[in-house]
C-alpha angles and dihedrals in degrees: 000000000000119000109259116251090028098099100089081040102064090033086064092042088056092046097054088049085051097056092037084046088058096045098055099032107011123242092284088055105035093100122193081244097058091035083052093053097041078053097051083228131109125264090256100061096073086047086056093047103036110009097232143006092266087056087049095049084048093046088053091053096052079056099054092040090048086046096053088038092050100045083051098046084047104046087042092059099046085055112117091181100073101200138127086232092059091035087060102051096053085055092052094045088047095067091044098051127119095264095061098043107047119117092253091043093042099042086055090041085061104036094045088052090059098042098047081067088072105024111070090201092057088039087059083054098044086049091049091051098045090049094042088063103034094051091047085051086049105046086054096048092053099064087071103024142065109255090252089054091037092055088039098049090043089057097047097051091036085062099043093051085052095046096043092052091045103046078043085055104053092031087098085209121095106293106250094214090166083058083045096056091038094063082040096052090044093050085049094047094045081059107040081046087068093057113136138223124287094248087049093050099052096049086052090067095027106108110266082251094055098055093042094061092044089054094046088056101057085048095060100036 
């Protein structure tokens, strides 16, 4: 019988072989029998823990997304600026700190991106990721912007986060994440830049109605 508390333990323990298992192999080649031994367990307990190598790759994901999603919550909420400037660029350097663009962390990212095309349980988890960041950006954009600017603004960087890590990732040179953060920073700042007035703002997210009246009042004052 297991020792009691030794079950996150040895979760962790797989996870970390995992990741150890893909940067030395790949995903197609990380086998139960090498993660097991990277692990200094036997084959059956993954089995055990995760049923099969597909629930431990997946396992492995939801880490490396808590961990992004963590570093960022917790960064956000020791922020004393309040901004959306300074809320977006926690967000930004989240997703290029060192936890997310190490050897082990990059070489899953990648792999994980290619296999979530063909396995419908790692595509849920790609589709979390993608609208988790997209919906913080966003959140942060729209408290300058009108909603249209705002959507448009959270793709955009959305995509160019995504487009900067991975071209980062297959460079084969040191990844510049500072370079990285700088392009990201400049886009963000290009949008936030368009941000309207106050009276414009709030007509942007006032209902269609509601503007019509105000405007047929002028009209008629």
């Amino acid at each position: 019988m297991p020792k009691v508390g030794m079950q996150p333990i040895r979760r962790q323990q797989l996870i970390e072989a995992t990741l150890m298992a893909i940067d030395q192999v790949g995903m197609g080649d990380a086998s139960i029998a090498l993660i097991a031994r990277l692990a200094g367990v036997s084959n059956g307990i993954i089995s055990h823990y995760f049923q099969d190598k597909n629930g431990l790759i997946a396992a492995t994901m939801r880490y490396l997304m808590s961990v992004l999603n963590e570093n960022v919550v917790a960064n956000r909420q020791a922020l004393k600026d309040t901004s959306p400037r300074a809320h977006l660029q926690v967000i930004i350097e989240g997703n290029f700190d060192a936890s997310q663009v190490n050897g082990p962390a990059m070489k899953t990212w990648l792999a994980f991106w290619a296999s979530s095309m063909h396995q419908p349980s790692l595509h849920r988890l790609q589709r979390i990721n993608d609208h988790r960041l997209y919906s913080n950006l966003c959140c942060q954009f729209r408290r300058v912007l009108p909603l249209p600017d705002a959507r448009t603004a959270a793709r955009g960087l959305a995509a160019l986060i995504d487009g900067l890590w991975l071209r980062g990732a297959l460079s084969g040179d040191a990844f510049d994440t500072d370079q990285a953060k700088q392009i990201a920073y400049e886009y963000m700042d290009l949008q936030l830049a368009k941000q309207t007035s106050p009276d414009t703002q709030n007509q942007a997210s006032e209902p269609p109605r509601v503007a019509i009246a105000k405007q047929a009042g002028a009209l008629h004052g």
